[in-house]
VEXFI-758269 format. One record per residue (C-alpha): residue in one letter; x, y, z. Coordinates in nm, 4 decimals. Example, Ala and Ser with C-alpha at 12.3 -4.5 7.8 and 13.67 -1.06 7.14 Angstrom:
<sites>
<A <1.2300 -0.4500 0.7800>>
<S <1.3670 -0.1060 0.7140>>
</sites>
This chain:
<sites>
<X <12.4498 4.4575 15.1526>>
<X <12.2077 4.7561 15.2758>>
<X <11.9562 4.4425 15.4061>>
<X <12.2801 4.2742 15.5843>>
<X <12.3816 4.6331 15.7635>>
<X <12.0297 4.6341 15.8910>>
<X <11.9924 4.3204 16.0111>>
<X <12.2676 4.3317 16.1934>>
<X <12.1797 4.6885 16.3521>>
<X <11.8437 4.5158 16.4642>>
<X <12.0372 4.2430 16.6563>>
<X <12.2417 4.5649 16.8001>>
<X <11.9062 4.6611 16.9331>>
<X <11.7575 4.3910 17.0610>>
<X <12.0722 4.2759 17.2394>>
<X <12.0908 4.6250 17.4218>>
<X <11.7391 4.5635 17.5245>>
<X <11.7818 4.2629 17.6612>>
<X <12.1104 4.3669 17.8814>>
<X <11.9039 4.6678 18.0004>>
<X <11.6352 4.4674 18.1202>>
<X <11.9196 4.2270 18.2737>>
<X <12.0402 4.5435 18.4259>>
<X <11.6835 4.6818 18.6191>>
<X <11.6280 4.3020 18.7796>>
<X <11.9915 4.2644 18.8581>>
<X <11.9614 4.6424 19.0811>>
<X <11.5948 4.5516 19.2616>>
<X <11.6291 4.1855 19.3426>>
<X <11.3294 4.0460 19.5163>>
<X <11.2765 4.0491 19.9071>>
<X <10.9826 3.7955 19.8874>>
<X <10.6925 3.6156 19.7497>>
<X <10.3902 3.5036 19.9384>>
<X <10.0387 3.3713 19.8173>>
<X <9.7527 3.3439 20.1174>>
<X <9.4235 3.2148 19.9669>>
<X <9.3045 3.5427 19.7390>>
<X <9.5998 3.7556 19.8015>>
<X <9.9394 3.7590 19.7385>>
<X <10.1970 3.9950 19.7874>>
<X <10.5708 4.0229 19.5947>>
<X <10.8222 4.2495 19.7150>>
<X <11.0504 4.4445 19.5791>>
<X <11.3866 4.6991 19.6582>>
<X <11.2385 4.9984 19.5239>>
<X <11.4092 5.1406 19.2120>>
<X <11.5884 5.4385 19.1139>>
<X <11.3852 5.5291 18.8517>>
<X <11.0284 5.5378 18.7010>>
<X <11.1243 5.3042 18.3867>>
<X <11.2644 5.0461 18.6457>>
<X <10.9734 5.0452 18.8133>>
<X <10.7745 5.0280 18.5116>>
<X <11.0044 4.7035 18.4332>>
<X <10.9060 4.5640 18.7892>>
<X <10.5313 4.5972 18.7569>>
<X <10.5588 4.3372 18.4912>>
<X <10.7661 4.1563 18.6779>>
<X <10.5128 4.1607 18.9733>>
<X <10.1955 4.1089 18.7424>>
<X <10.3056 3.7839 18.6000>>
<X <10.4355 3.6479 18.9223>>
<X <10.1073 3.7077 19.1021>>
<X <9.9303 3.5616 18.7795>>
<X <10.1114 3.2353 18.8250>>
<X <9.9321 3.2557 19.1747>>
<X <9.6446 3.1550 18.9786>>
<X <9.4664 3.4987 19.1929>>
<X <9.2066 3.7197 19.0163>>
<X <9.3280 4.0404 18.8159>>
<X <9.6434 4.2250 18.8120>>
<X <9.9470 4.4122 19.0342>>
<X <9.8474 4.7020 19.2810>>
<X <10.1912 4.8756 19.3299>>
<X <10.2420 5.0705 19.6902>>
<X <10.5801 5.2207 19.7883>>
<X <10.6949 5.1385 20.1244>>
<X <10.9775 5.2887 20.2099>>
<X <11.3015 5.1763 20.0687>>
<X <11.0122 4.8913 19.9292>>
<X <10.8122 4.8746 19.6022>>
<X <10.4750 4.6480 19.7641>>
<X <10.2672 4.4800 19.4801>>
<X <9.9254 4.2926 19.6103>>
<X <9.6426 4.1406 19.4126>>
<X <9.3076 4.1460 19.5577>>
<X <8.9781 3.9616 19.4992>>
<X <8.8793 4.3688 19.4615>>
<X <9.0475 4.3366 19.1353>>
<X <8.8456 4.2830 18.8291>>
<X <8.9665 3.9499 18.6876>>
<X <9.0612 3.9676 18.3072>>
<X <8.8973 3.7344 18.0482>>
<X <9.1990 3.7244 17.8725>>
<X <9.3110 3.4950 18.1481>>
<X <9.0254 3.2437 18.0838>>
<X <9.1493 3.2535 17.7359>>
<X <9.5273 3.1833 17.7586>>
<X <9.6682 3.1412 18.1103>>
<X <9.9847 3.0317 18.0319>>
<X <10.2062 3.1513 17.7676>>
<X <10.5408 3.1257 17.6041>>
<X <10.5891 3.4994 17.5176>>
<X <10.4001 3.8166 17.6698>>
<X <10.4307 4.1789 17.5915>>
<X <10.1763 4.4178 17.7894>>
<X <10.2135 4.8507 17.7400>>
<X <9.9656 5.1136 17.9177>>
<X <9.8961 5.4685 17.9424>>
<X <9.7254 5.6852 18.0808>>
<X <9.4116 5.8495 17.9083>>
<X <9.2269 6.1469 18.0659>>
<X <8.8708 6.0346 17.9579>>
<X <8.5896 5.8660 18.0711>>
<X <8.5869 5.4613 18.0168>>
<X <8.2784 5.4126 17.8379>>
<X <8.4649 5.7084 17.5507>>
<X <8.8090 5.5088 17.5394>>
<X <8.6009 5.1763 17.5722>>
<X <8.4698 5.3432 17.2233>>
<X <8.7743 5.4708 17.0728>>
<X <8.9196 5.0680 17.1164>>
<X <8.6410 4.9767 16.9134>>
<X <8.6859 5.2450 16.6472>>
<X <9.0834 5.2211 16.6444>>
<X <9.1960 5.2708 16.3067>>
<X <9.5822 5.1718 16.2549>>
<X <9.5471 5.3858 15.8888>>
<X <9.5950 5.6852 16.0969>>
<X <9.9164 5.6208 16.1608>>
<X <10.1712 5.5784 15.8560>>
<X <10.4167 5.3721 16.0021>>
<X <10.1704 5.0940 16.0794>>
<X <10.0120 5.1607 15.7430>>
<X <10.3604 5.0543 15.5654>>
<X <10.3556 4.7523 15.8006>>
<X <10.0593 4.6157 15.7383>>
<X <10.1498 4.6053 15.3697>>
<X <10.4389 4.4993 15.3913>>
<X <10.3060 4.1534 15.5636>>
<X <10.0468 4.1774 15.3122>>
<X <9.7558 4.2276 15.5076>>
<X <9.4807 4.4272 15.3510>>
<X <9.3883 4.7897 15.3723>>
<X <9.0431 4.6715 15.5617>>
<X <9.2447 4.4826 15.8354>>
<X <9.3901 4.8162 16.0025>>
<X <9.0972 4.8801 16.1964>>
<X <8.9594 4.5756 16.4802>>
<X <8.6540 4.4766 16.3207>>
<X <8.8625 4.4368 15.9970>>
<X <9.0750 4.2202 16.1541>>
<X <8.8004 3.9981 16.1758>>
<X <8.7827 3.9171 15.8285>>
<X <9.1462 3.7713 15.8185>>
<X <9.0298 3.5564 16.0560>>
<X <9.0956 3.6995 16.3813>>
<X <8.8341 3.6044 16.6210>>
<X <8.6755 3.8548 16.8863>>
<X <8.6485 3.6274 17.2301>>
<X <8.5232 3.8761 17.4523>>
<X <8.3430 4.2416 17.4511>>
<X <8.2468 4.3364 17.8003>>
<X <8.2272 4.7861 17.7749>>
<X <8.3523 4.9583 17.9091>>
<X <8.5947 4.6919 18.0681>>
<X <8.7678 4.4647 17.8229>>
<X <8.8143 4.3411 17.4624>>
<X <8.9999 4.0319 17.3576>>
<X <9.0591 3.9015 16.9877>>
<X <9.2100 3.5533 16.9463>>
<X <9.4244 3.4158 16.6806>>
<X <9.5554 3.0511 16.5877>>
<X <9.7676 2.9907 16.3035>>
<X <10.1344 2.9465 16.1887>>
<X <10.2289 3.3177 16.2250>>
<X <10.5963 3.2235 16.1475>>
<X <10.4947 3.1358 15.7969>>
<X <10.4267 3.3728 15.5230>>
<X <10.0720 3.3272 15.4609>>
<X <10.0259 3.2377 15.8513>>
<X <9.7895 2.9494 15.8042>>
<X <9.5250 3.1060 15.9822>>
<X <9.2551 2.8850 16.1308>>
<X <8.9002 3.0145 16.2186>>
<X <8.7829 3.0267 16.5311>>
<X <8.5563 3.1645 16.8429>>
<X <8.5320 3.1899 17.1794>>
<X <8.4230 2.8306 17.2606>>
<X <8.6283 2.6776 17.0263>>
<X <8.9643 2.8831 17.0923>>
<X <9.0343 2.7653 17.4456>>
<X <9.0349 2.3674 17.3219>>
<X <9.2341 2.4069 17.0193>>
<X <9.5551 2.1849 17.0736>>
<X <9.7093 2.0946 16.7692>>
<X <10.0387 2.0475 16.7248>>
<X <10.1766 2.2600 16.4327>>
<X <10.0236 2.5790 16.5346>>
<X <10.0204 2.9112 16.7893>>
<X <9.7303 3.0740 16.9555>>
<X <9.7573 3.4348 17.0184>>
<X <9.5322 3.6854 17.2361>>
<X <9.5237 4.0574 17.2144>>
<X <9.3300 4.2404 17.4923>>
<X <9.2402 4.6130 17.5938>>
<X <9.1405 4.6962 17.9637>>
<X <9.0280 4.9653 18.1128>>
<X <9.0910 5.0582 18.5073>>
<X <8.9296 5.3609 18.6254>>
<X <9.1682 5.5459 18.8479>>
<X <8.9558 5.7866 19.0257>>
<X <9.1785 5.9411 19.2496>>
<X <9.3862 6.0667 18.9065>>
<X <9.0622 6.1686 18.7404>>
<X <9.2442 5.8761 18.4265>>
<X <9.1936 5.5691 18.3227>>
<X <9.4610 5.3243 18.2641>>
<X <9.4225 5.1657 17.9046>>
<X <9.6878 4.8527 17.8865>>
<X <9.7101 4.6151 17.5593>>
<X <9.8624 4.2764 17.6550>>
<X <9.9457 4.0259 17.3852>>
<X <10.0179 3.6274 17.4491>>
<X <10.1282 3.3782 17.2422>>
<X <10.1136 2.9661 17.3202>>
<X <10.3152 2.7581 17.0784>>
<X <10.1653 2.4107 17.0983>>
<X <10.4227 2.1765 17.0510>>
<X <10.8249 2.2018 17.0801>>
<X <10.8748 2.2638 16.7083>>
<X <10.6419 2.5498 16.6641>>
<X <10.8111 2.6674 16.9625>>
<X <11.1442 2.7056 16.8531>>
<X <11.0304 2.8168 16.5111>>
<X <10.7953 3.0886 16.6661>>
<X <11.0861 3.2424 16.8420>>
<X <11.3196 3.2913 16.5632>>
<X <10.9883 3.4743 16.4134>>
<X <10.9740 3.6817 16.7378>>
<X <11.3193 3.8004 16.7674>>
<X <11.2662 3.9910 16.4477>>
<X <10.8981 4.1072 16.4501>>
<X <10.9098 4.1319 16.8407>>
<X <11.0117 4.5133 16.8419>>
<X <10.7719 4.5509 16.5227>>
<X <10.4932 4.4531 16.7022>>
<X <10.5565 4.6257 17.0393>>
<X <10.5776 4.9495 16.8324>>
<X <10.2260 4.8814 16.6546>>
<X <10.0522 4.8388 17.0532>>
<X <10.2371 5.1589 17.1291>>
<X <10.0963 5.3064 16.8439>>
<X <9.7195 5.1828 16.9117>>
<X <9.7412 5.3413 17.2787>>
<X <9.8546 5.6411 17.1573>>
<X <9.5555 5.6452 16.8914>>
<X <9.2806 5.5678 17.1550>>
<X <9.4507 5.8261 17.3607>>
<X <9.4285 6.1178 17.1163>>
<X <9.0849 6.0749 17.0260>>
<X <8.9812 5.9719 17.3496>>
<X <9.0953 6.3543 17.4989>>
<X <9.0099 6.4930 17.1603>>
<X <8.6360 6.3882 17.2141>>
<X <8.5958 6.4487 17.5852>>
<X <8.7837 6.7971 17.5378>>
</sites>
């Protein structure tokens, strides 16, 4: 009974977020959409409030993405306008060389006050044991103790694709993640991009860093993709996702609040 009552409050949840998001597109519809060459530009009625604009920059980022033009959104408010641009003076992201296309995305940021190169190092030394919640998590899945920190993740077969300090850090992933032992395949960075068989998902987790001078910050955002590779997995992958969706949102939230605290706690 208590496991039915909180099933059903999760679907409570999840179908509120889902109208609220419905909500913030339905009250900034777009003006326009343009690509030129390197550039491209999406526009936007500005929003009433920060967390719809919040909503819009991911909104903006992907569209631009599917532009196939290098790095991310640069939001400027015009107006009664919300302006988002990428430029070639955008660093492009090697997560993109890794997964380009994708059937489900979820990307969070903050903002650190710290240099890159320290929150470049705090990524690398992120230890999810700090945290409890993530702790009970973790063993609930059963994943081991060691895999709450990056390079443990390594031994259950996660695979890091890229380290480029103080810029960016991608891990990769293929398996069945909607199974309970995940079938977890090994693999790299050469091999990841050509794996195509049908039966399976590839995942990529990144960190970037943008240096926003102006704000004496950086920006830290975590983005995490996931390519089903074949209509079966697909379907299966999503009824996964609707449950462990909001689980795994909190855990990225909870990593960019770690790297934050001992980021400031270092550089203090």
């Amino acid at each position: 009974m208590r496991s039915t009552w909180s099933f059903r409050v999760l679907a409570v949840l999840i179908s509120a977020a889902v109208l609220a998001s419905k909500a913030i597109l339905a009250q900034s519809p777009a003006l326009g959409f343009a690509a030129a060459g390197d550039n491209a530009v999406f526009v936007v009625d500005a929003p009433s409030s920060s967390s719809s604009l919040e909503a819009l920059v991911e909104i903006a980022r992907r569209e631009l993405r599917d532009t196939r033009t290098p790095g991310g959104a640069i939001a400027v408010i015009d107006g009664d306008r919300v302006v988002f641009t990428s430029a070639m003076a955008t660093r492009p992201l090697a997560i993109d060389g890794f997964l380009p296309h994708w059937d489900v995305v979820s990307a969070h940021e903050i903002e650190i006050h710290a240099s890159a190169d320290e929150v470049y190092r705090q990524v690398r030394a992120l230890d999810f044991g700090q945290s409890w919640g993530v702790r009970q998590l973790f063993r609930l899945r059963g994943l081991p103790r060691e895999a709450l920190t990056l390079d443990g993740l390594r031994g259950i077969r996660f695979a890091l694709l890229s380290d480029d300090p103080p810029h960016e850090l991608v891990l990769g992933l293929v398996g069945k993640f909607w199974t309970l032992q995940g079938a977890l395949r090994r693999t790299n960075a050469a091999e990841f991009p050509l794996f195509q068989e049908p039966g399976y998902a590839k995942a990529v987790w990144n960190f970037s860093i943008e240096e926003r001078p102006s704000k004496s910050t950086v920006r830290l955002r975590t983005e995490t993709r996931v390519l089903c590779l074949d209509p079966a997995s697909r379907r299966r992958f999503r009824r996964y996702w609707t449950v462990i969706g909001p689980f795994s949102t909190w855990i990225r939230t909870e990593a960019l609040r770690l790297v934050r605290e001992a980021a400031e706690r270092a550089e203090a």
